[in-house]
C-alpha positions, 0 to 999 in steps of 0.5 A: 401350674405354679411350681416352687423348689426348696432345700428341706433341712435348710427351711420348711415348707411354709418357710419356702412357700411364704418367700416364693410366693410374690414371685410364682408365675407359670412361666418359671419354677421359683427355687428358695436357696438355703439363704432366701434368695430366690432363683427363677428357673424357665419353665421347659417346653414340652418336659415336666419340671423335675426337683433340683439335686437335694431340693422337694419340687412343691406344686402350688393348687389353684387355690393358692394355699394348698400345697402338694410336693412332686418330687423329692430329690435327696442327694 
């Protein structure tokens, strides 16, 4: 599975989701900082991967374009 992470008062879903793009892979969840930089973050072993402090966790579907959110970790 495809994961990526965003701060949701900072850029939208699309916003996120069109900078994480390129970089999606199921070896590590893409976080989009408030400034667009991209941080790739290990996929852990054996655990589900869980939103940051104030970010939405967003799964990416096969399809590539639908999109569902996880989690949501507000602060």
């Amino acid at each position: 599975m495809l994961f990526f992470m965003y701060h949701p008062a900072s850029m939208s879903e699309q916003d996120a989701y069109a900078r994480a793009y390129p970089s999606l892979s199921p070896n590590h969840t893409v976080r989009v900082h408030s400034d667009g930089t991209l941080e790739l973050i290990p996929a852990p072993r054996g655990q589900r991967v869980c939103a940051l402090p104030g970010t939405y966790l967003v799964r990416v579907e096969q399809d590539g374009y639908l999109r569902r959110i996880v989690q949501k970790a507000t602060e």
